[in-house]
Backbone as ProteinMPNN parsed JSONL, in Angstrom:
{"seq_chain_A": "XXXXXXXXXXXXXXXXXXXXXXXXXXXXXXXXXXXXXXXXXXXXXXXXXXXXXXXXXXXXXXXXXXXXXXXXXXXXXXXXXXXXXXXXXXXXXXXXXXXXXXXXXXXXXXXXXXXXXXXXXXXXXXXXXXX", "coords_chain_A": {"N_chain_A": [[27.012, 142.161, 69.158], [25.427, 143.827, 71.427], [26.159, 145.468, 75.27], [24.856, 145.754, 78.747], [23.362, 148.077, 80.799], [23.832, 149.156, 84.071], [21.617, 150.128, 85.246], [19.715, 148.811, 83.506], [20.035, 145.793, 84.357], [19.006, 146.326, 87.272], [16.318, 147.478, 86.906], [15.38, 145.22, 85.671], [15.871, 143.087, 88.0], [14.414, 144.016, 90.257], [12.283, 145.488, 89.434], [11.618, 148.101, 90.069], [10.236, 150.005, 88.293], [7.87, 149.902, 86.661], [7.252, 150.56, 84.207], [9.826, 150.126, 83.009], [10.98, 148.13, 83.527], [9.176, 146.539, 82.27], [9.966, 147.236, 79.677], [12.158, 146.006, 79.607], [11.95, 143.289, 79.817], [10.662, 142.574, 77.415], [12.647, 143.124, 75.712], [14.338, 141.228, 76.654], [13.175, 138.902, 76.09], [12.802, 138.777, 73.429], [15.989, 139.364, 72.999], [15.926, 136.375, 73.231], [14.45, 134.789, 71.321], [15.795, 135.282, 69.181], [18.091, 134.483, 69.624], [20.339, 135.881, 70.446], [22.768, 137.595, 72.566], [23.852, 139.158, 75.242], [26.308, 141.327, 76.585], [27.599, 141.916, 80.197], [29.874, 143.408, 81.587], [32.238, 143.768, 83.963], [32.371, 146.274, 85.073], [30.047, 146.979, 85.379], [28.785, 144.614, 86.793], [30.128, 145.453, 89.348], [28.974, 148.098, 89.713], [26.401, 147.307, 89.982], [26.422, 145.76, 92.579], [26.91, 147.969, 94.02], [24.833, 149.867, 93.879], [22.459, 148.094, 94.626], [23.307, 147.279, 97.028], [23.691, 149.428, 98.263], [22.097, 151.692, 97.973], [19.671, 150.621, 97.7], [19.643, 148.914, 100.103], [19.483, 146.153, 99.467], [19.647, 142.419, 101.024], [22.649, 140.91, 101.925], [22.729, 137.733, 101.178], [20.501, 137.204, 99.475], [21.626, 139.56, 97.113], [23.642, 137.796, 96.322], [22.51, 136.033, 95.275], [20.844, 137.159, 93.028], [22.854, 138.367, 91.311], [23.844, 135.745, 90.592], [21.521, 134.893, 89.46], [21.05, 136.459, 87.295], [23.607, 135.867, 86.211], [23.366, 133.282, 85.089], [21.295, 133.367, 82.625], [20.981, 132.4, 79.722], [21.225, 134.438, 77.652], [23.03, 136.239, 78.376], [26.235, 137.422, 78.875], [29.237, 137.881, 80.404], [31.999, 139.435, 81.241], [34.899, 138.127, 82.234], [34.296, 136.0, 83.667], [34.732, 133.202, 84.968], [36.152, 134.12, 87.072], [34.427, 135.95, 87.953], [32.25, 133.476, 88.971], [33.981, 132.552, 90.865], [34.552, 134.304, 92.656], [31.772, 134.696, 93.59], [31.208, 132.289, 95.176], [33.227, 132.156, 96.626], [32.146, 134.253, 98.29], [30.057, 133.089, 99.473], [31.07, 131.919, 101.622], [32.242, 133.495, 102.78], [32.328, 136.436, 104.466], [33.371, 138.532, 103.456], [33.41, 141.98, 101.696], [31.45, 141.849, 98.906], [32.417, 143.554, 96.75], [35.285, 143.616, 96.811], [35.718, 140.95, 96.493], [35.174, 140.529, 94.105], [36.614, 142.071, 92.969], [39.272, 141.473, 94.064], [39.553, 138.607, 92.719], [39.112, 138.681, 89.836], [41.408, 140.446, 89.272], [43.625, 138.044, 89.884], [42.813, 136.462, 88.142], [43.583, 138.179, 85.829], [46.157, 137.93, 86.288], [47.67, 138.937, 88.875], [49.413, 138.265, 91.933], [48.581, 139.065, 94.03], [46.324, 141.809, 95.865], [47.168, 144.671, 96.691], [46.389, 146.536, 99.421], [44.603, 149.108, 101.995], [42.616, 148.364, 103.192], [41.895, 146.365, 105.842], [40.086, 144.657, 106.699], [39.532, 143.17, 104.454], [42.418, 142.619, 103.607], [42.643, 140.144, 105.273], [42.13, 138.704, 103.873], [43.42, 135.673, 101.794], [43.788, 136.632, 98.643], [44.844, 139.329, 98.853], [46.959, 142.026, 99.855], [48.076, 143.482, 102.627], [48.766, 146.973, 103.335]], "CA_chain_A": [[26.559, 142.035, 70.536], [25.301, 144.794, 72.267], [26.26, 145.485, 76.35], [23.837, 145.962, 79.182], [24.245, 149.498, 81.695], [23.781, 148.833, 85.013], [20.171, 150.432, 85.431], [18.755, 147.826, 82.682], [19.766, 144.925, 85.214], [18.505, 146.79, 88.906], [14.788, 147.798, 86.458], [14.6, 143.61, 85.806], [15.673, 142.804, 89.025], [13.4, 144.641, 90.812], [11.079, 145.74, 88.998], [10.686, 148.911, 90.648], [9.777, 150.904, 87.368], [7.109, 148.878, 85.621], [7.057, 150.877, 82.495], [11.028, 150.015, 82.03], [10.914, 146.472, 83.534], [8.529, 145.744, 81.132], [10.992, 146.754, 78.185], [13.419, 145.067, 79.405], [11.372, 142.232, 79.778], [10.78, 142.674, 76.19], [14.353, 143.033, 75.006], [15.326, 139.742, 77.146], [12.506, 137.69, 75.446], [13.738, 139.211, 71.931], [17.045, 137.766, 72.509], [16.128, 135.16, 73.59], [13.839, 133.971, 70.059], [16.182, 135.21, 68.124], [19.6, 133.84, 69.956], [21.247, 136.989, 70.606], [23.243, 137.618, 73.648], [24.186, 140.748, 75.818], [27.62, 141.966, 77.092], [27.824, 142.553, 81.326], [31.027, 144.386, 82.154], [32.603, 144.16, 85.346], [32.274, 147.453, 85.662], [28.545, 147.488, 85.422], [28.611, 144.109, 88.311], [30.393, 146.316, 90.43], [27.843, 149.311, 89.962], [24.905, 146.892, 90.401], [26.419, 145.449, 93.757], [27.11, 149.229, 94.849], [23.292, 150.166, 93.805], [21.644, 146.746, 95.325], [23.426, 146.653, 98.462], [23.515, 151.082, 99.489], [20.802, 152.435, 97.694], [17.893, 149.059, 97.585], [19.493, 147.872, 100.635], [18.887, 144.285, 99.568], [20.433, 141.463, 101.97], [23.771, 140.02, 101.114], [22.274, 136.559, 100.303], [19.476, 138.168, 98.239], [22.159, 139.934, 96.113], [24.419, 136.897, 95.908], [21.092, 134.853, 94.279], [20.506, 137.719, 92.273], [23.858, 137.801, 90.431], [23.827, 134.296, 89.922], [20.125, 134.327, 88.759], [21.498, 136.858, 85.766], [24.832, 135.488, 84.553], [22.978, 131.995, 84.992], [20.871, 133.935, 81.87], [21.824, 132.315, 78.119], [21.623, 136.018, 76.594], [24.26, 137.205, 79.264], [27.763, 137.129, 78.869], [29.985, 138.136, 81.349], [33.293, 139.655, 81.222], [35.825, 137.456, 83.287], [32.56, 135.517, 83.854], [35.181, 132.471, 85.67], [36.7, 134.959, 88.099], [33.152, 136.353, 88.874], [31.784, 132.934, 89.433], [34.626, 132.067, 91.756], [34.105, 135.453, 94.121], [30.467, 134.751, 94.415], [31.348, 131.048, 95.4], [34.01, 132.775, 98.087], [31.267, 135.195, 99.162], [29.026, 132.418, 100.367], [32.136, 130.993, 102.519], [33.397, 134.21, 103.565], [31.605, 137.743, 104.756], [34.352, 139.602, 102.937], [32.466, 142.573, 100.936], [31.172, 141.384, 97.434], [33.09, 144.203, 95.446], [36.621, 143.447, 97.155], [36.167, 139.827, 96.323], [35.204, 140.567, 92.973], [38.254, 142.571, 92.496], [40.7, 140.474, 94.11], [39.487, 137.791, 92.008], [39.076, 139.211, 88.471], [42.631, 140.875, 89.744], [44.091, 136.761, 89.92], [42.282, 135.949, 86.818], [45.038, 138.594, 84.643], [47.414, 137.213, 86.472], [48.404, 139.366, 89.83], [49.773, 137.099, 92.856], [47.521, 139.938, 95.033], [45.837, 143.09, 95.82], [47.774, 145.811, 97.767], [45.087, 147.373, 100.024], [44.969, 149.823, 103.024], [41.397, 147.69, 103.997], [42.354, 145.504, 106.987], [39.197, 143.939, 106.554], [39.929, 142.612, 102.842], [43.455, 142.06, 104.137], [42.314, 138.923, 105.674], [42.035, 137.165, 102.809], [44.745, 135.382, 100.72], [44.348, 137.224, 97.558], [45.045, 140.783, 99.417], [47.92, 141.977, 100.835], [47.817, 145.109, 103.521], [50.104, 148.169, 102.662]], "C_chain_A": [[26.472, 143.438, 71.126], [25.654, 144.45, 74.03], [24.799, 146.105, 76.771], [24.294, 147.223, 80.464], [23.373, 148.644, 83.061], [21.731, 148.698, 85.669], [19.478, 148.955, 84.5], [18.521, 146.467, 83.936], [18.566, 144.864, 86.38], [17.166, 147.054, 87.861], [14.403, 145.814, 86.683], [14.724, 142.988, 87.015], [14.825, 142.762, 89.857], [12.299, 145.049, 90.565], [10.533, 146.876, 89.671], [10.086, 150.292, 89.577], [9.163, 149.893, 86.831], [7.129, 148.835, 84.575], [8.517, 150.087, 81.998], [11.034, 148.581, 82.006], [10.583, 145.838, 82.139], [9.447, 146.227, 79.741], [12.041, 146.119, 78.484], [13.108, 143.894, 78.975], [11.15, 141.703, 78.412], [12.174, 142.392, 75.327], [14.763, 141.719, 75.245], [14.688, 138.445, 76.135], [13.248, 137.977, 73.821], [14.708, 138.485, 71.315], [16.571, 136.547, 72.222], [15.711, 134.283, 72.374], [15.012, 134.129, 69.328], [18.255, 135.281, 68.33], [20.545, 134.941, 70.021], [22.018, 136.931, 72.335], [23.732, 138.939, 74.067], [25.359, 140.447, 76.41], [27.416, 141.942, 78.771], [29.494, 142.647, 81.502], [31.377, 143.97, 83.695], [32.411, 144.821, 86.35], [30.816, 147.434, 86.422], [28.285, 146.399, 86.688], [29.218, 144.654, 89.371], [29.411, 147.64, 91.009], [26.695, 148.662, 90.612], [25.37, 146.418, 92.045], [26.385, 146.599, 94.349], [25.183, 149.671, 95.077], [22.271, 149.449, 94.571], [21.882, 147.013, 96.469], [23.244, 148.348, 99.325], [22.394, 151.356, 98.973], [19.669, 151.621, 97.929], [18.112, 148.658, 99.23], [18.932, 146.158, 100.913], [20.813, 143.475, 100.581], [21.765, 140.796, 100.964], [23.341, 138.859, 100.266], [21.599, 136.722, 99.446], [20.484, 138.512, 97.042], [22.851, 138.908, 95.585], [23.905, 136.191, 94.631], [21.035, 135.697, 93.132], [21.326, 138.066, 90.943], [24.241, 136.786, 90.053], [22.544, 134.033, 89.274], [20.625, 135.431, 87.177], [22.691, 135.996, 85.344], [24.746, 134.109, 84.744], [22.128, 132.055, 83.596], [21.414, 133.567, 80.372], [21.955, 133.387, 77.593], [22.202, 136.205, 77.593], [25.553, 136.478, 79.04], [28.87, 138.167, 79.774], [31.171, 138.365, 81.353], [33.956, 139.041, 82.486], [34.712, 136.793, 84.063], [33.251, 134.173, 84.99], [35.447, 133.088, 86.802], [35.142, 135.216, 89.078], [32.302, 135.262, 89.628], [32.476, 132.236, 91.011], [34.594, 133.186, 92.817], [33.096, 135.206, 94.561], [30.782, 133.263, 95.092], [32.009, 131.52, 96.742], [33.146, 133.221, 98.919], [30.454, 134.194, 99.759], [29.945, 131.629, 101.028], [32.195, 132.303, 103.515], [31.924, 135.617, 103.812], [32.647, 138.684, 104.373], [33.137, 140.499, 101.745], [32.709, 141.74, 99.654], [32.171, 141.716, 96.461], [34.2, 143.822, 95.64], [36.606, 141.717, 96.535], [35.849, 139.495, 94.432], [36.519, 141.327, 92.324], [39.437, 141.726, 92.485], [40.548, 139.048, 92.96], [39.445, 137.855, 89.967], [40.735, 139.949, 88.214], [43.629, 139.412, 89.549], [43.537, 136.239, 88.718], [43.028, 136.871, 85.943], [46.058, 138.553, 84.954], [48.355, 137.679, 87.575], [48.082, 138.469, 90.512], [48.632, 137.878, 93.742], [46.693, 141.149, 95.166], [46.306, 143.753, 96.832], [46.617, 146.96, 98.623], [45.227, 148.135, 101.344], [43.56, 149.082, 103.991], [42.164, 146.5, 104.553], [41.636, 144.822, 107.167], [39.942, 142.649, 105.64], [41.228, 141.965, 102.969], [43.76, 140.594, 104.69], [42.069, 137.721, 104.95], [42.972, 136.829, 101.613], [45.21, 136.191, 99.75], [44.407, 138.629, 97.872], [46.352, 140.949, 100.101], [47.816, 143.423, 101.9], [48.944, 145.6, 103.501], [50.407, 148.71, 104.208]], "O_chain_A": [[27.493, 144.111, 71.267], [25.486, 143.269, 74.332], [23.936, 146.628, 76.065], [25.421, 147.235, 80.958], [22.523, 147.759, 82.96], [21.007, 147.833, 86.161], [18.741, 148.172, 85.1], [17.426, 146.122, 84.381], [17.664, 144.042, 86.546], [16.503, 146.208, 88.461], [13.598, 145.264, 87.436], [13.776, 142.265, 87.317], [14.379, 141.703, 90.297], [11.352, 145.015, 91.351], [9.332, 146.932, 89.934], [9.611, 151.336, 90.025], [9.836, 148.923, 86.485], [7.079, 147.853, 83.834], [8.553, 149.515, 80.909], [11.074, 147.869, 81.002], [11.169, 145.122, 81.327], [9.523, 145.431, 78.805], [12.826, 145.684, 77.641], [13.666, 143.347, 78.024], [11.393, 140.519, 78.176], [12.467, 141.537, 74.492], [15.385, 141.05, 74.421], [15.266, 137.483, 75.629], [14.14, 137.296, 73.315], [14.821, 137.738, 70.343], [16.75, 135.838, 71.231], [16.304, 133.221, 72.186], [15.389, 133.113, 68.745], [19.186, 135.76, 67.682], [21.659, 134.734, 69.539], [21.61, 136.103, 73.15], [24.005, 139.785, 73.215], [25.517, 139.287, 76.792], [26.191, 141.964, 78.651], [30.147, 141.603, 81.504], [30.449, 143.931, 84.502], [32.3, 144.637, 87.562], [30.525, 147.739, 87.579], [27.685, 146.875, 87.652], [28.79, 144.291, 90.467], [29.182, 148.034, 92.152], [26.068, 149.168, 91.542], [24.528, 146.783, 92.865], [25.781, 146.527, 95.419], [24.529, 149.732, 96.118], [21.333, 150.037, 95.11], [20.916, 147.074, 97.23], [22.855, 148.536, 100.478], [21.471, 151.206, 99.773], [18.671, 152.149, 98.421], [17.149, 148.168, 99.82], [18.416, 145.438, 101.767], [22.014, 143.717, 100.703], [21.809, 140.39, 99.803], [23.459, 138.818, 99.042], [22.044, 136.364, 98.356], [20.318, 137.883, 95.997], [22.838, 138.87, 94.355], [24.417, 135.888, 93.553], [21.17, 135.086, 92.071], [20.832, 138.092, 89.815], [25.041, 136.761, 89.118], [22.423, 133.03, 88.57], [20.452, 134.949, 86.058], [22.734, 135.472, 84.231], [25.801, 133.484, 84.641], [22.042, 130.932, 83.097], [22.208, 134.336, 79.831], [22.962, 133.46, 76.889], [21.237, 136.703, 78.172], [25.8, 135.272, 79.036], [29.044, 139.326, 79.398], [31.78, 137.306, 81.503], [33.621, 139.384, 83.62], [34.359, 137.253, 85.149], [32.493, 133.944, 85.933], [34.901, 132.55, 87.766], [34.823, 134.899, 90.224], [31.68, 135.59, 90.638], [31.872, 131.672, 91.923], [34.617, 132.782, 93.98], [32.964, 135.314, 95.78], [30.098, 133.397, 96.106], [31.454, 131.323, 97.822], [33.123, 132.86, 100.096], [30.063, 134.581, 100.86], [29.622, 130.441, 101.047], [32.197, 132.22, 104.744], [30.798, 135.553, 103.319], [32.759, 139.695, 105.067], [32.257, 139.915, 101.114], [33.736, 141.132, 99.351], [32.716, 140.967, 95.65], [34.652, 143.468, 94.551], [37.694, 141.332, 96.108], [36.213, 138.536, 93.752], [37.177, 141.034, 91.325], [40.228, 141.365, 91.613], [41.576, 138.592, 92.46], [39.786, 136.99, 89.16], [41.207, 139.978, 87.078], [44.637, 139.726, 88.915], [44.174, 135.25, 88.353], [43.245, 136.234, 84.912], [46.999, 138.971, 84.279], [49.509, 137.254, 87.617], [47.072, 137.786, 90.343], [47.725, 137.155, 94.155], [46.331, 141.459, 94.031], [45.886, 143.461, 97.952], [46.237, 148.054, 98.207], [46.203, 147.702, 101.956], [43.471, 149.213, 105.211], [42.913, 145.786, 103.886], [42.048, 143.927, 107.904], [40.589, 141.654, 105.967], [41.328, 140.823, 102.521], [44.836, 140.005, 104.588], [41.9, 136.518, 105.145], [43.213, 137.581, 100.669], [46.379, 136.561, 99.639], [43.912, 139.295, 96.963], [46.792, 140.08, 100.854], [47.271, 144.406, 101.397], [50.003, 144.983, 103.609], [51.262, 149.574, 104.404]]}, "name": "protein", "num_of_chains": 1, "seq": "XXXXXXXXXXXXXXXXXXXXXXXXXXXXXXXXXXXXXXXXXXXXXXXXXXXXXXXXXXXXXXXXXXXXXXXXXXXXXXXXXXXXXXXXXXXXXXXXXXXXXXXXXXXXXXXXXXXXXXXXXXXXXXXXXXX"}
């Protein structure tokens, strides 16, 4: 199994490079005949929410759809892929940032009771505690 870097996602997403889109576009169909599957990282859904939401400025709901329209993807596999589905599930309850609820939750998925935080925001929600 190969992994996927952050850029590969934000090119198919968006599509704002045509030339790369289109290999991705390529690569995804690839898998897809020949049943392969790709890696996403944590890391790399944390980069893509940082990239989507400051640099693209795309809308919260927009990004929400957009991470559920990939690791809804049979070639994607998702590190802590339960955790991640249960933050985006929070995020459409709550207006707590994306990345904090992906933390605190991938954070409760290896088994901490919380997250010790100096955000007073984030604080507000169960799995946080404020320092």
């Amino acid at each position: 199994m190969k992994a996927l870097d952050t850029n590969i996602l934000v090119r198919f997403l968006l599509n704002d490079d045509t030339a790369q889109a289109e290999r991705v576009l390529k690569l995804f169909r690839d898998a897809e005949q020949n049943e392969e599957r790709f890696f996403v990282s944590i890391l790399v859904l944390l980069e893509m929410i940082w990239v989507l939401g400051s640099v693209y400025e795309i809308a919260r709901d927009d990004l929400i759809n957009a991470i559920e329209n990939v690791l809804s993807m049979p070639i994607i596999e998702v590190e802590k892929a339960e955790a991640v589905f249960r933050a985006l599930l929070e995020a459409k309850k709550s207006n707590l940032d994306l990345a904090d609820l992906l933390i605190a939750f991938c954070s409760k998925a290896a088994g901490a009771e919380a997250v010790i935080t100096f955000d007073k925001r984030a604080a507000k929600h169960q799995l946080f505690i404020e320092l």
